[in-house]
PDB file of N, CA, C and O in Angstrom, chain B, residues numbered from 101:
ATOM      1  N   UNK B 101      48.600 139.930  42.667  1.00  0.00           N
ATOM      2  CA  UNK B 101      49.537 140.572  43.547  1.00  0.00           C
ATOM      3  C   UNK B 101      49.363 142.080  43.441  1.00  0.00           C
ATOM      4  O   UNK B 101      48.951 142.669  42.442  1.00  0.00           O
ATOM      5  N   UNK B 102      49.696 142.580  44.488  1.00  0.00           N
ATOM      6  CA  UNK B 102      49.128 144.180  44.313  1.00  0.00           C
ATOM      7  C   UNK B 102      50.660 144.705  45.031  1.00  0.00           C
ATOM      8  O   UNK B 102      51.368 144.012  45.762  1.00  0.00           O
ATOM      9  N   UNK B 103      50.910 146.022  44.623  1.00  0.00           N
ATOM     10  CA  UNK B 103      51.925 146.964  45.180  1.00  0.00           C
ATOM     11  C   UNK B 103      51.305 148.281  45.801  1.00  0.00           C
ATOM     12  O   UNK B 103      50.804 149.224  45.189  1.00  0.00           O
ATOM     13  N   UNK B 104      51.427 148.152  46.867  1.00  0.00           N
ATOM     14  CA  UNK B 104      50.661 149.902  47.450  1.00  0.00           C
ATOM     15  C   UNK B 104      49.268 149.753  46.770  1.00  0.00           C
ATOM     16  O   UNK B 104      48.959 150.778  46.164  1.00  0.00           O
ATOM     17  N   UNK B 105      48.350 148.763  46.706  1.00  0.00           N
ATOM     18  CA  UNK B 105      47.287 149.141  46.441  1.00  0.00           C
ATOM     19  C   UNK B 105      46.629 148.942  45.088  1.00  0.00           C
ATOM     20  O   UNK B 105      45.464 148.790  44.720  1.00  0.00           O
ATOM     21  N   UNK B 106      47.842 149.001  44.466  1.00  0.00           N
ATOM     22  CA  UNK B 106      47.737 149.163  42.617  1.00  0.00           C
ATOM     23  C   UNK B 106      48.171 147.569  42.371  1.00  0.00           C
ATOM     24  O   UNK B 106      49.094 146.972  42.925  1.00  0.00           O
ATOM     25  N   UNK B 107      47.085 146.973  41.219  1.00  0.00           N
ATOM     26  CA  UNK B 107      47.132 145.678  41.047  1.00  0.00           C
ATOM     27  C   UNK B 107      48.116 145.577  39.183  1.00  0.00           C
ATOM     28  O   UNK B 107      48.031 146.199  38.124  1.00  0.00           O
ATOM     29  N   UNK B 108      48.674 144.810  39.537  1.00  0.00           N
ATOM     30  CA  UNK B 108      50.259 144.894  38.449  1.00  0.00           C
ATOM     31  C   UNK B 108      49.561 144.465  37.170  1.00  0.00           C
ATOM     32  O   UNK B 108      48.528 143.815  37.328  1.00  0.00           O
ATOM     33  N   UNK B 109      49.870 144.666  36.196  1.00  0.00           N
ATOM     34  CA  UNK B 109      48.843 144.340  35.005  1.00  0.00           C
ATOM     35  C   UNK B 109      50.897 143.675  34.107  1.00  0.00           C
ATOM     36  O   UNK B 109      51.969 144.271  34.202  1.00  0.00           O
ATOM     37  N   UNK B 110      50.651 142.586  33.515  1.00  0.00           N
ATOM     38  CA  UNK B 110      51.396 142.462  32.508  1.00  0.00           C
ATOM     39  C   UNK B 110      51.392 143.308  31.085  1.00  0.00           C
ATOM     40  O   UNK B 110      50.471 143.573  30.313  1.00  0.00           O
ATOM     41  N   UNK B 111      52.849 143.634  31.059  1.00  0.00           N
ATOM     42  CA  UNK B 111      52.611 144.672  29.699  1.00  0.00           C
ATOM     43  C   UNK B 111      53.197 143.638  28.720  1.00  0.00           C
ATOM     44  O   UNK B 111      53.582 142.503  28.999  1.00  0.00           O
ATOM     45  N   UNK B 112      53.193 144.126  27.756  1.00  0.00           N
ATOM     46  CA  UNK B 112      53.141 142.924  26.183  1.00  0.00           C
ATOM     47  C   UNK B 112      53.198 144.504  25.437  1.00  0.00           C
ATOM     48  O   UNK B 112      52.463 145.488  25.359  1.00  0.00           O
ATOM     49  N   UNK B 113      54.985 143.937  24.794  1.00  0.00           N
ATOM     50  CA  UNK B 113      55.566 144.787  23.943  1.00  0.00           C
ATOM     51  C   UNK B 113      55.299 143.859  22.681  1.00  0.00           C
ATOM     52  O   UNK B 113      54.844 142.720  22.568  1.00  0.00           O
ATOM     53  N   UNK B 114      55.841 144.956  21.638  1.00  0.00           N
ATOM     54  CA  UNK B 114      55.417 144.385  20.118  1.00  0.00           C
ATOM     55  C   UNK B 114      56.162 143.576  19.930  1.00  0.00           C
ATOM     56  O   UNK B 114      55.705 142.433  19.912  1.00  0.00           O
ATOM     57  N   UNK B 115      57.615 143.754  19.706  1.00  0.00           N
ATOM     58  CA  UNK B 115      58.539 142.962  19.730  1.00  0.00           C
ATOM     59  C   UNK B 115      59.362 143.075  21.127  1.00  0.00           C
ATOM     60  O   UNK B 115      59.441 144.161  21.702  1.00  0.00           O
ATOM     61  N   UNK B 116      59.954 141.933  21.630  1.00  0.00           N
ATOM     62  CA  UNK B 116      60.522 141.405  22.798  1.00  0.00           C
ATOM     63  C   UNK B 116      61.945 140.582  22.332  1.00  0.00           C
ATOM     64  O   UNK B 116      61.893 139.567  21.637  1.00  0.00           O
ATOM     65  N   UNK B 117      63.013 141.079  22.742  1.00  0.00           N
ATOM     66  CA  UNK B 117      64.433 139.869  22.707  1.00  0.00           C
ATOM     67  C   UNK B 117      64.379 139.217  24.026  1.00  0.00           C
ATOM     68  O   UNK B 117      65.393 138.792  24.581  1.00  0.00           O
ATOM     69  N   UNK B 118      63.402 139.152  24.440  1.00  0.00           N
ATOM     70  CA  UNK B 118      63.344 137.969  25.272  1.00  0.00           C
ATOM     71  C   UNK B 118      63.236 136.573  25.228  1.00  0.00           C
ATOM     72  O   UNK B 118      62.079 136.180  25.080  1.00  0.00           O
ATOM     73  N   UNK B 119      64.368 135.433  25.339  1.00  0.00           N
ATOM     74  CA  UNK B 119      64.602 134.414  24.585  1.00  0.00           C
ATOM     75  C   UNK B 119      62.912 133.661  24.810  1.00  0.00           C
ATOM     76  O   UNK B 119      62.310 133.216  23.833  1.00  0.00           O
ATOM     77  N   UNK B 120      62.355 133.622  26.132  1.00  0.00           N
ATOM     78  CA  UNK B 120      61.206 133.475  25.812  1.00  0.00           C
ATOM     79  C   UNK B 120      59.769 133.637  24.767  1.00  0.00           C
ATOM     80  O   UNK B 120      58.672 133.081  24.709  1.00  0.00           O
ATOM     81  N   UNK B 121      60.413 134.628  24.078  1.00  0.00           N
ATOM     82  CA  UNK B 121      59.271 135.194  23.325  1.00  0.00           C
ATOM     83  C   UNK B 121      60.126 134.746  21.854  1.00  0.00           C
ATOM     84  O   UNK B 121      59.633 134.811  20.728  1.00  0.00           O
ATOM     85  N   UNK B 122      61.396 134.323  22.152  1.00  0.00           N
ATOM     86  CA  UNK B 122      61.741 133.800  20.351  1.00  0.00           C
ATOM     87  C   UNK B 122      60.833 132.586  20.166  1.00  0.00           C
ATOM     88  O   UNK B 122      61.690 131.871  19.647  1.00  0.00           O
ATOM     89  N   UNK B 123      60.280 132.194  20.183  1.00  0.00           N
ATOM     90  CA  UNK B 123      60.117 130.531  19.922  1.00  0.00           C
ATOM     91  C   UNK B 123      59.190 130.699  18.934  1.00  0.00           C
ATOM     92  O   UNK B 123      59.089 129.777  18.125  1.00  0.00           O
ATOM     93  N   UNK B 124      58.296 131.919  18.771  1.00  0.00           N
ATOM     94  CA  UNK B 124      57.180 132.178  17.558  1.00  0.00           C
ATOM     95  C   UNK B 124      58.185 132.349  16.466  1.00  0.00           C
ATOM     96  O   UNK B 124      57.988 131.750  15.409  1.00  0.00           O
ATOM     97  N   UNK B 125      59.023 132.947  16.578  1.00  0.00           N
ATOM     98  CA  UNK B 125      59.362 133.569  15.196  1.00  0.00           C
ATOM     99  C   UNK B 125      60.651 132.037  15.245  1.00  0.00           C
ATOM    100  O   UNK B 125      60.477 131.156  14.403  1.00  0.00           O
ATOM    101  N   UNK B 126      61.280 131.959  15.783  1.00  0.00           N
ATOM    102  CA  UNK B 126      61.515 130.146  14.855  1.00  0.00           C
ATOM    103  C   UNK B 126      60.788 129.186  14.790  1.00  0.00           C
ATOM    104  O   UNK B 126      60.854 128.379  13.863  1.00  0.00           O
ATOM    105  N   UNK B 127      59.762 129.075  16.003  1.00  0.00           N
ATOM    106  CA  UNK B 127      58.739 127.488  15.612  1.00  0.00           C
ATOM    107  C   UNK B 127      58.016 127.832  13.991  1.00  0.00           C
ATOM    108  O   UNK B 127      57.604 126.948  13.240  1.00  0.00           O
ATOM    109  N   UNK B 128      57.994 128.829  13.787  1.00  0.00           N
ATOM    110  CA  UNK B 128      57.442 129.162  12.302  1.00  0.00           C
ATOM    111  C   UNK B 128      57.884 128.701  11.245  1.00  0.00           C
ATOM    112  O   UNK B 128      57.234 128.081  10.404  1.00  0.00           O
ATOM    113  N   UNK B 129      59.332 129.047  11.205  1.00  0.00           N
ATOM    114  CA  UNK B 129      60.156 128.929  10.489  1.00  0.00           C
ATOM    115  C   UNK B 129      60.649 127.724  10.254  1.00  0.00           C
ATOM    116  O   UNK B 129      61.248 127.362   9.241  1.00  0.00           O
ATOM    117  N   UNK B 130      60.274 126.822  11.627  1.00  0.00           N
ATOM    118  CA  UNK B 130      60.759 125.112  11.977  1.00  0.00           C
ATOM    119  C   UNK B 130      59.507 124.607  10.893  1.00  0.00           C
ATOM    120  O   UNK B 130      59.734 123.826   9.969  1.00  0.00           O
ATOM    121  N   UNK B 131      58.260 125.148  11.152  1.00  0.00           N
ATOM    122  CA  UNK B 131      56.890 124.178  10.257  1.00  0.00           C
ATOM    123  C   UNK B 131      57.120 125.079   8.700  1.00  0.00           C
ATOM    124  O   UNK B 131      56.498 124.690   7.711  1.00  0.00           O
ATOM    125  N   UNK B 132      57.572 125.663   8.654  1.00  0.00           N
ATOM    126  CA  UNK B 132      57.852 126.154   7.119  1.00  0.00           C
ATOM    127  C   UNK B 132      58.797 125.539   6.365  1.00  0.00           C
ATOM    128  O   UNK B 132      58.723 125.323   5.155  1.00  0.00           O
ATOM    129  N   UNK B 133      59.635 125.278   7.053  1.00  0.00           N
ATOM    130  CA  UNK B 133      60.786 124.480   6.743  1.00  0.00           C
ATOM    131  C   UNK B 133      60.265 122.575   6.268  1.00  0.00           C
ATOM    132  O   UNK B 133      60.562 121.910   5.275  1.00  0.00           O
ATOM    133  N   UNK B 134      59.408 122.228   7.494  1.00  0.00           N
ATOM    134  CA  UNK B 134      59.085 121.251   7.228  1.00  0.00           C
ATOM    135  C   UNK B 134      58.282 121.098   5.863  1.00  0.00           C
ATOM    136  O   UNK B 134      58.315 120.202   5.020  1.00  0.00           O
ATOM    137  N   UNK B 135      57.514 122.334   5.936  1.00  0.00           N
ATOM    138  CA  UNK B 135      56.418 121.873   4.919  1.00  0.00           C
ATOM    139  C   UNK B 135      57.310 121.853   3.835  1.00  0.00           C
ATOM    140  O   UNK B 135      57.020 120.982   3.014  1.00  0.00           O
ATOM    141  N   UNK B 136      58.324 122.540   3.553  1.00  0.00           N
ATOM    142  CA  UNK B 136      59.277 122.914   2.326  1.00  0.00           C
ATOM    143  C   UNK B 136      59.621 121.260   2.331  1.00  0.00           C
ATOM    144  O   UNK B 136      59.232 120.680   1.317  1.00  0.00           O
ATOM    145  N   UNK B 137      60.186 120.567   3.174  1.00  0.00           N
ATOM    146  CA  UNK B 137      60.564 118.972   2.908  1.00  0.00           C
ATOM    147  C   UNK B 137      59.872 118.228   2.579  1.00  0.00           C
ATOM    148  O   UNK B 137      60.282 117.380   1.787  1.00  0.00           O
ATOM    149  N   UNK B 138      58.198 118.189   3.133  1.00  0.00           N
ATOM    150  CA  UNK B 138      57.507 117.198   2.668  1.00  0.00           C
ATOM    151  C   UNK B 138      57.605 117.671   1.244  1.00  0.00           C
ATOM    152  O   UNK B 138      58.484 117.109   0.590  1.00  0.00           O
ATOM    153  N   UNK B 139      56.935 118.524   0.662  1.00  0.00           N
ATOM    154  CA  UNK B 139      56.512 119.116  -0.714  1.00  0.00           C
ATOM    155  C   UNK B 139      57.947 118.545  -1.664  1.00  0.00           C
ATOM    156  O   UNK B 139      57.783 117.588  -2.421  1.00  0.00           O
ATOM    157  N   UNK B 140      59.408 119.250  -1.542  1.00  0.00           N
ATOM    158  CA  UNK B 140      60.309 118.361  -2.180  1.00  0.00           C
ATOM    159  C   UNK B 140      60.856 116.906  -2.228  1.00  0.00           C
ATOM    160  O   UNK B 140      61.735 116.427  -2.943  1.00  0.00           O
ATOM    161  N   UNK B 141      59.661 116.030  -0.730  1.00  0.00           N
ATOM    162  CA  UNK B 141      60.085 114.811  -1.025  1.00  0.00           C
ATOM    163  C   UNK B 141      58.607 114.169  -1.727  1.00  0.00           C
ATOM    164  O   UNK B 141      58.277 112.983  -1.744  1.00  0.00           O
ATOM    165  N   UNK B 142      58.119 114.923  -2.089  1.00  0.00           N
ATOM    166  CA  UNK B 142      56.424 114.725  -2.771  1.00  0.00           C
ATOM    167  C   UNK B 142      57.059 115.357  -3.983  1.00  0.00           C
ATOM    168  O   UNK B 142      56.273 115.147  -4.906  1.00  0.00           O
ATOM    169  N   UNK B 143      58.021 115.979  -4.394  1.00  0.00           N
ATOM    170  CA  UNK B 143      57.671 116.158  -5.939  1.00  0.00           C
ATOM    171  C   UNK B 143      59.078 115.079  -6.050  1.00  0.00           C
ATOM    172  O   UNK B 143      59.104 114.554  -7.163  1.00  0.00           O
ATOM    173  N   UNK B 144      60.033 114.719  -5.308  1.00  0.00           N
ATOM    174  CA  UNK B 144      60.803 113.658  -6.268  1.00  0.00           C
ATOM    175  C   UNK B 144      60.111 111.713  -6.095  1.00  0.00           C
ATOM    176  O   UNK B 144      60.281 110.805  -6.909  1.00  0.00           O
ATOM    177  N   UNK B 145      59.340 111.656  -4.730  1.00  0.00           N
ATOM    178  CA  UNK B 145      58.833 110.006  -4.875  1.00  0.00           C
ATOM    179  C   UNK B 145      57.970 110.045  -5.872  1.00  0.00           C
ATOM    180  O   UNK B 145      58.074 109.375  -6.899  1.00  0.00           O
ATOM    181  N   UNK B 146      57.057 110.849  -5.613  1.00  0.00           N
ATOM    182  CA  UNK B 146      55.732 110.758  -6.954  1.00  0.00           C
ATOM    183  C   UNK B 146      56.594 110.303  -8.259  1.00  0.00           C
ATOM    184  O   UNK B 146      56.523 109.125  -8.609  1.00  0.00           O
ATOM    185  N   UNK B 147      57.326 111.125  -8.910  1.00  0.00           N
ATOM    186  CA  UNK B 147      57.492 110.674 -10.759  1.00  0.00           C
ATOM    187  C   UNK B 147      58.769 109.586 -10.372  1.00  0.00           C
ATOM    188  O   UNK B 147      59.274 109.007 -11.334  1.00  0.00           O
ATOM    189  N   UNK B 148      59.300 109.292  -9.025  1.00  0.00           N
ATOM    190  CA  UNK B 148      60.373 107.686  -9.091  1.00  0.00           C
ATOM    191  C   UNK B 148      59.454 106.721  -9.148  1.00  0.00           C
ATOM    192  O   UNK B 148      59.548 105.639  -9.727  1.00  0.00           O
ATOM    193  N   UNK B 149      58.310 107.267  -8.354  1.00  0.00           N
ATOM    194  CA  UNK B 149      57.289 105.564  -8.409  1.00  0.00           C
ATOM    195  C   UNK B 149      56.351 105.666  -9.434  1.00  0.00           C
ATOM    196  O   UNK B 149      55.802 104.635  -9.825  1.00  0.00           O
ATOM    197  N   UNK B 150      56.061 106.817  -9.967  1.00  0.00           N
ATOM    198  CA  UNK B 150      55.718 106.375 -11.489  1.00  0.00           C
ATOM    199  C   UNK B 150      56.658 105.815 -12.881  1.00  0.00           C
ATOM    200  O   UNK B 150      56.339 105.263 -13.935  1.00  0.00           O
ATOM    201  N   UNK B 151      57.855 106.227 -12.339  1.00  0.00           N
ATOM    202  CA  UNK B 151      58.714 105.441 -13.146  1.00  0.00           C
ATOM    203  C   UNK B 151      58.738 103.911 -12.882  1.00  0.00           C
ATOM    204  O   UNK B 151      58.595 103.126 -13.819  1.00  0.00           O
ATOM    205  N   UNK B 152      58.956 103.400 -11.342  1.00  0.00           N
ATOM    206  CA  UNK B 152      59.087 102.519 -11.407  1.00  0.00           C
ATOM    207  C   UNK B 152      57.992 101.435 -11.515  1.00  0.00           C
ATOM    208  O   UNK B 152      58.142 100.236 -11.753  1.00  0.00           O
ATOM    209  N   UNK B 153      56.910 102.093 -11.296  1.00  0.00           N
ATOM    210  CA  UNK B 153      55.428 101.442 -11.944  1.00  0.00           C
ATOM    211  C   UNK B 153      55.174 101.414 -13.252  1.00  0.00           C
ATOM    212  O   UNK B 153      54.420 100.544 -13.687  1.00  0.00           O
ATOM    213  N   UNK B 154      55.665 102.211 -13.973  1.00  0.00           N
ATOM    214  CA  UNK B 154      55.852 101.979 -15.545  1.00  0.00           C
ATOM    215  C   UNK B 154      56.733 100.799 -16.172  1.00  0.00           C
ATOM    216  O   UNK B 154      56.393 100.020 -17.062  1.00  0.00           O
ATOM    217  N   UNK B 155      58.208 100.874 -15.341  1.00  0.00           N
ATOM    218  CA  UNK B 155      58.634  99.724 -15.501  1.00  0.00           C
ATOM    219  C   UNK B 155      58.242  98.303 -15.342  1.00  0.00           C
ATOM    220  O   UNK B 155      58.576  97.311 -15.989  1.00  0.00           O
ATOM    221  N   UNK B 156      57.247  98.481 -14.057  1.00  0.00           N
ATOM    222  CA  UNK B 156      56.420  97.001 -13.619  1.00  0.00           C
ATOM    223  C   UNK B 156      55.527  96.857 -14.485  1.00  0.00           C
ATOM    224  O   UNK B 156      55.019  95.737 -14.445  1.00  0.00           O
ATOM    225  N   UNK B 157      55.087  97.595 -15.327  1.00  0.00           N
ATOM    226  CA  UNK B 157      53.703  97.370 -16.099  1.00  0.00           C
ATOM    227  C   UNK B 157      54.227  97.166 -17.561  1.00  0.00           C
ATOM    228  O   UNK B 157      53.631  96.293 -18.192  1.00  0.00           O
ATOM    229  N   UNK B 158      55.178  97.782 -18.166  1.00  0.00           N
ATOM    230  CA  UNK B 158      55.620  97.460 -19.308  1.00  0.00           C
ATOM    231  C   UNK B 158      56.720  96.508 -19.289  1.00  0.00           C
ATOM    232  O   UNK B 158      57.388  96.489 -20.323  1.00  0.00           O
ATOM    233  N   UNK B 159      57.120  95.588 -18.212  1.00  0.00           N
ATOM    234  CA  UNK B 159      57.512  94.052 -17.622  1.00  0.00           C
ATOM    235  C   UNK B 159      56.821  93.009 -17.987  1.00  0.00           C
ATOM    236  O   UNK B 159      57.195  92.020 -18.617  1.00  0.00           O
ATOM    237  N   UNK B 160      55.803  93.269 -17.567  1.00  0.00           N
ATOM    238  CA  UNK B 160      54.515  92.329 -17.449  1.00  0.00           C
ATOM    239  C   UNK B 160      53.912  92.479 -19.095  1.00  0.00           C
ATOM    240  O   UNK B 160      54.072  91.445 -19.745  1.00  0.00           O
ATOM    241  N   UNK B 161      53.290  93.547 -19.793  1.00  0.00           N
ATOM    242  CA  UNK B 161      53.082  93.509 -21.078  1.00  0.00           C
ATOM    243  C   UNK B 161      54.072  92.624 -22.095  1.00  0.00           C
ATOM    244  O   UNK B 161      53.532  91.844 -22.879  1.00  0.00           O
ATOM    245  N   UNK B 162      55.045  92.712 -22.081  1.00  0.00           N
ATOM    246  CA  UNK B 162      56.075  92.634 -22.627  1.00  0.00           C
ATOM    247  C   UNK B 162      56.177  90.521 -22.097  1.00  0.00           C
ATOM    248  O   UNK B 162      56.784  89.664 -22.741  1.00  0.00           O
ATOM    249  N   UNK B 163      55.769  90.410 -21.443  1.00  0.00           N
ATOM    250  CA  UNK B 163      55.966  89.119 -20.711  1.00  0.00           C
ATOM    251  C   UNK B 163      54.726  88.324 -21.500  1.00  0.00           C
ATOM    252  O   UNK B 163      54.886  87.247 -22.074  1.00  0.00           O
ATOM    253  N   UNK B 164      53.137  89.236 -21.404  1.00  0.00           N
ATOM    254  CA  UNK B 164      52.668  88.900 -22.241  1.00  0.00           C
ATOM    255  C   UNK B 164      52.521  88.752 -23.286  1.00  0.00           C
ATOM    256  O   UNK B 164      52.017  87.740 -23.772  1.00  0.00           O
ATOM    257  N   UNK B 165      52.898  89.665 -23.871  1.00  0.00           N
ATOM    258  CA  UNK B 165      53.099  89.435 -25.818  1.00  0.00           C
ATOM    259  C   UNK B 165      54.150  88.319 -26.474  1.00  0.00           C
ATOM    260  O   UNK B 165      54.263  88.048 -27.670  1.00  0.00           O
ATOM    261  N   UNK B 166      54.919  87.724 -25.310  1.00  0.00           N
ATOM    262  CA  UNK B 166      56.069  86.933 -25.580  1.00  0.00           C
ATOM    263  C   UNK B 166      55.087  85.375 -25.599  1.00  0.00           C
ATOM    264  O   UNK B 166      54.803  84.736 -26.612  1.00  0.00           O
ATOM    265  N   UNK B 167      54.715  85.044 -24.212  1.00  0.00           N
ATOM    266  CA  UNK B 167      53.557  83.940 -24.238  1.00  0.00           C
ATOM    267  C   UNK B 167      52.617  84.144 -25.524  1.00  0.00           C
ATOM    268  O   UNK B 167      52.495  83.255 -26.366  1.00  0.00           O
ATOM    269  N   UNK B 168      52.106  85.114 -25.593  1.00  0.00           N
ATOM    270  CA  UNK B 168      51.154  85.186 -27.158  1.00  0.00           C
ATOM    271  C   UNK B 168      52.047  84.691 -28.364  1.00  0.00           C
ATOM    272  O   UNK B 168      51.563  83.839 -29.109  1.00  0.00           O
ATOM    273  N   UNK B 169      53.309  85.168 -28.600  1.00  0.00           N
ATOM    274  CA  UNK B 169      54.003  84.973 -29.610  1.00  0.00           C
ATOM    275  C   UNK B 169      54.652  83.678 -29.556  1.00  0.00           C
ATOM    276  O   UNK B 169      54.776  83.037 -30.600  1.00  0.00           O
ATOM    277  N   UNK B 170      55.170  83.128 -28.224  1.00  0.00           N
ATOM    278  CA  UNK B 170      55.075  81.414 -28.131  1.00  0.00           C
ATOM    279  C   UNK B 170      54.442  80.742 -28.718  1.00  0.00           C
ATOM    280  O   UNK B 170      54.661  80.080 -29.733  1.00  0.00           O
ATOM    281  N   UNK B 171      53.314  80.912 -27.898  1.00  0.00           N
ATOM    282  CA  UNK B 171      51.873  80.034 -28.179  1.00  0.00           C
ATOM    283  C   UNK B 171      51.411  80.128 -29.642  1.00  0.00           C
ATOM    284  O   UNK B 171      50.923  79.212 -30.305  1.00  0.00           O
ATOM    285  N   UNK B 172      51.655  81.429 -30.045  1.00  0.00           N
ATOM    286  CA  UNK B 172      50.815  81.171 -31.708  1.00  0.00           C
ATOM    287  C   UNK B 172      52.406  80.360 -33.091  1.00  0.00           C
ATOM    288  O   UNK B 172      52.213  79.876 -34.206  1.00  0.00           O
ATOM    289  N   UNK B 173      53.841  80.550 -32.310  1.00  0.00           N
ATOM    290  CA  UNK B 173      54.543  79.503 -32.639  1.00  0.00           C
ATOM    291  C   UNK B 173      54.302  78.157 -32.585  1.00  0.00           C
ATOM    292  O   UNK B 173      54.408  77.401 -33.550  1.00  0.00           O
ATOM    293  N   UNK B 174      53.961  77.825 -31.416  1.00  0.00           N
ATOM    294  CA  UNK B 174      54.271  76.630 -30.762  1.00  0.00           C
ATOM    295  C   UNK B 174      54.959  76.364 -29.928  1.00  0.00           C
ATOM    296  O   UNK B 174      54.777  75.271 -29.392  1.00  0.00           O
ATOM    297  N   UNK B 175      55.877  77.093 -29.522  1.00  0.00           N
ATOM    298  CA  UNK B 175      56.717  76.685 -28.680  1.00  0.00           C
ATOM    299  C   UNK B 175      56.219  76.818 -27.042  1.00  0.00           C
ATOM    300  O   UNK B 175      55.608  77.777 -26.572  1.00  0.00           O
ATOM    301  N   UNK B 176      56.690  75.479 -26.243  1.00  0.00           N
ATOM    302  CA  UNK B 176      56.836  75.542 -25.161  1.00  0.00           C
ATOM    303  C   UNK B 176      57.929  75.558 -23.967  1.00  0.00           C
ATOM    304  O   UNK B 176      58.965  74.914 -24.125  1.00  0.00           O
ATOM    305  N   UNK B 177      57.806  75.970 -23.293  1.00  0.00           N
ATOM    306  CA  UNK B 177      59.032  76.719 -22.798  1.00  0.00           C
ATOM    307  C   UNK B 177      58.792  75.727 -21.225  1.00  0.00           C
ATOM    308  O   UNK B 177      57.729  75.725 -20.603  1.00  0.00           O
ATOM    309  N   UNK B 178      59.756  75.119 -20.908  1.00  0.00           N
ATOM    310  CA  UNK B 178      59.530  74.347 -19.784  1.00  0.00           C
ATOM    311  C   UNK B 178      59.953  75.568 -18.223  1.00  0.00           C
ATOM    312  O   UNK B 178      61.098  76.016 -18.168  1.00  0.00           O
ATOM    313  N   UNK B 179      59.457  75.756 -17.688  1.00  0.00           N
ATOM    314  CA  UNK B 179      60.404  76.464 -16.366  1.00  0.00           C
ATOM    315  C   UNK B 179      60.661  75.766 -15.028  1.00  0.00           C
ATOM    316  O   UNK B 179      60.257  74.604 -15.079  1.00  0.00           O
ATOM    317  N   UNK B 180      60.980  75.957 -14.329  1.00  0.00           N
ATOM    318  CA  UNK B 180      61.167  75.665 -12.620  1.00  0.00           C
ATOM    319  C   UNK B 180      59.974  75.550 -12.104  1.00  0.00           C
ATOM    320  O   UNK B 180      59.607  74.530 -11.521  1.00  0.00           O
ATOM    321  N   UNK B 181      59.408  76.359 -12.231  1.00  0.00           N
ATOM    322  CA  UNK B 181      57.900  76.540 -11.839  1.00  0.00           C
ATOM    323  C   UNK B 181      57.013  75.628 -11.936  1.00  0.00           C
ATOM    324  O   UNK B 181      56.154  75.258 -11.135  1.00  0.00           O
ATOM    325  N   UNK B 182      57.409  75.110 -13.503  1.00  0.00           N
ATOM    326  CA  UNK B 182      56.188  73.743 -13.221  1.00  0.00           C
ATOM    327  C   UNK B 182      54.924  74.436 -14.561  1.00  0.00           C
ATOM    328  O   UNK B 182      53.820  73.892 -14.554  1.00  0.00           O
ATOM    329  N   UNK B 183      55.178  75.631 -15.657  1.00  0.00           N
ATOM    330  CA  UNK B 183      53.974  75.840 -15.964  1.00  0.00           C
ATOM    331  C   UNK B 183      54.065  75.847 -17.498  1.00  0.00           C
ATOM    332  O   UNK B 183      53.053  76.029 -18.176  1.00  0.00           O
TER     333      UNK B 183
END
């Protein structure tokens, strides 16, 4: 588009309160924010599910040393199961 001849050039200020031009300085702040959530829900699942994988594994040990300590008794233990 031209005026009298002279073709209009867009000017681009440094900073702008033009609600248009907010969206950089919060969409920033929106993925900063996010990243801040993943990272605090990555440092509390990580050591719950190593807890609770510790619990599953020292379940199971503990399950075994009991059958070992049966068996070198004697005793048999009938269950539901059938085993």
């Amino acid at each position: 588009m031209t005026r009298k001849g002279r073709r209009l050039r867009p000017r681009l200020r440094a900073h702008s309160d033009h609600p248009s031009h907010s969206y950089a300085r919060t969409g920033d702040s929106r993925h900063v924010n996010t990243a801040a959530e993943i990272v605090l829900a990555l440092l509390v699942l990580v050591p719950f599910g190593l807890v609770v994988g510790l619990f599953i594994w020292a379940a199971f040990k503990d399950g075994e040393e009991d059958r070992a300590l049966q068996a070198r008794l004697g005793i048999r233990r009938k269950t539901r199961l059938g085993r």
